[in-house]
C-alpha positions as a Python dict, from the first residue, in 0.01 Angstrom:
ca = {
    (1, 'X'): (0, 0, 0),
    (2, 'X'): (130, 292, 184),
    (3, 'X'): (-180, 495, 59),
    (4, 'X'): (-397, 251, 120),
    (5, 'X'): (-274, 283, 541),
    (6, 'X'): (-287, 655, 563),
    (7, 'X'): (-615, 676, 410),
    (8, 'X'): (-733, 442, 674),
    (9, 'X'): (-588, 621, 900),
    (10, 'X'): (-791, 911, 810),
    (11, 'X'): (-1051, 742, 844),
    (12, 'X'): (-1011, 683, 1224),
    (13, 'X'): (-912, 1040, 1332),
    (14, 'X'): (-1232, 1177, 1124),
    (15, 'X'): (-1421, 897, 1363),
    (16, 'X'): (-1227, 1027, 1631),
    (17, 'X'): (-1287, 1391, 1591),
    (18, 'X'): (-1668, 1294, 1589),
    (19, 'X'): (-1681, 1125, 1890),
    (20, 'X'): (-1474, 1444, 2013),
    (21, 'X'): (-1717, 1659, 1893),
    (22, 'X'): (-2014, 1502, 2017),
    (23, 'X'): (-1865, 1422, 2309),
    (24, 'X'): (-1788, 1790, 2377),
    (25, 'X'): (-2209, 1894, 2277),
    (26, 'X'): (-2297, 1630, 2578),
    (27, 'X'): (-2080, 1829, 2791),
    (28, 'X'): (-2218, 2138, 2662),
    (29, 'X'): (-2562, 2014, 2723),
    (30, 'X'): (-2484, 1893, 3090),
    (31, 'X'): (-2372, 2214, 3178),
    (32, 'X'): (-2671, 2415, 3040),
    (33, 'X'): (-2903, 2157, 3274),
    (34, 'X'): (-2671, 2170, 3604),
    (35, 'X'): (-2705, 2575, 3506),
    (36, 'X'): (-3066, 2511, 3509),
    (37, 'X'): (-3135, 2355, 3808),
    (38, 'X'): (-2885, 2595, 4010),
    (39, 'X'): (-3106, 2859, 3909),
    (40, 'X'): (-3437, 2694, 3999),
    (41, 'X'): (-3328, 2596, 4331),
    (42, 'X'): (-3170, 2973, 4387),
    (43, 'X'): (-2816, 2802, 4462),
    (44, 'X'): (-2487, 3053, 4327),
    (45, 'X'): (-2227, 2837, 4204),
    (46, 'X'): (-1937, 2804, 4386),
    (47, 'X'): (-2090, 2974, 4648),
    (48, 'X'): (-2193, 2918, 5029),
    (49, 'X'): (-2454, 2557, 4977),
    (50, 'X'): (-2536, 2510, 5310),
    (51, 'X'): (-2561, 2867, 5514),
    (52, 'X'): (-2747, 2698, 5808),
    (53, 'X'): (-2451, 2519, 5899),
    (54, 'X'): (-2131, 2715, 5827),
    (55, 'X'): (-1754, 2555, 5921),
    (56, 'X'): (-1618, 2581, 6201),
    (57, 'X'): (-1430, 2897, 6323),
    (58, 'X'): (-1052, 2896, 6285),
    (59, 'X'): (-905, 2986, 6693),
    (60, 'X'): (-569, 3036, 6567),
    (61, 'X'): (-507, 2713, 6633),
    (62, 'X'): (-152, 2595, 6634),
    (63, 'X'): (-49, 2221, 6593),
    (64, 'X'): (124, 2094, 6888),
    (65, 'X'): (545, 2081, 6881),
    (66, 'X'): (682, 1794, 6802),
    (67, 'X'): (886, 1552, 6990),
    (68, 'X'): (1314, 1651, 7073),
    (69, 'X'): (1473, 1434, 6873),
    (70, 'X'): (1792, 1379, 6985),
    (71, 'X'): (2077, 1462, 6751),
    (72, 'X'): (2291, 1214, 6591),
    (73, 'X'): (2591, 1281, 6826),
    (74, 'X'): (2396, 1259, 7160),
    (75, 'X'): (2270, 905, 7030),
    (76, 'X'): (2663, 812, 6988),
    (77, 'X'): (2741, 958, 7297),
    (78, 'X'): (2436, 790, 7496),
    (79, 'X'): (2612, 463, 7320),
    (80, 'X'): (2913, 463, 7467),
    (81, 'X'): (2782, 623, 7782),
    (82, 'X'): (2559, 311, 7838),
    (83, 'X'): (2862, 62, 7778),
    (84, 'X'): (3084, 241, 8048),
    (85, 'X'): (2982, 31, 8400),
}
């Protein structure tokens, strides 16, 4: 019985590696037509799509400070400062 699992077994990773390996020539192919069509339009991949309008310029921008947070003693002191009349 035990052969009769592992042989069935076998059976589904040899299915497996097929759908693998077709899977992998449809990827294959895909590339080869997106390839295609980059050179008929004159596009470099990974480069600049859209030169007309380029991002913005960086202007050394910095992001505003954030808020003082008071520290954890100044909150206890503000406490008890508040309680005092």
């Amino acid at each position: 019985m035990k052969r009769k699992n592992d042989s069935h077994l076998r059976q589904y990773g040899k299915e497996d590696l097929g759908f693998l390996d077709d899977r992998m020539q449809l990827l294959e192919t895909v590339r080869k037509i997106i390839d295609i069509e980059l050179e008929r339009r004159e596009v470099n991949p990974g480069g600049d799509t859209h030169p007309e309008n380029p991002p913005p310029e960086d202007r050394r921008r910095t992001p505003p400070d954030p808020p003082h947070r008071r520290t954890l003693w100044q909150r206890i002191v503000s406490l008890f400062t508040r309680c005092l009349p």
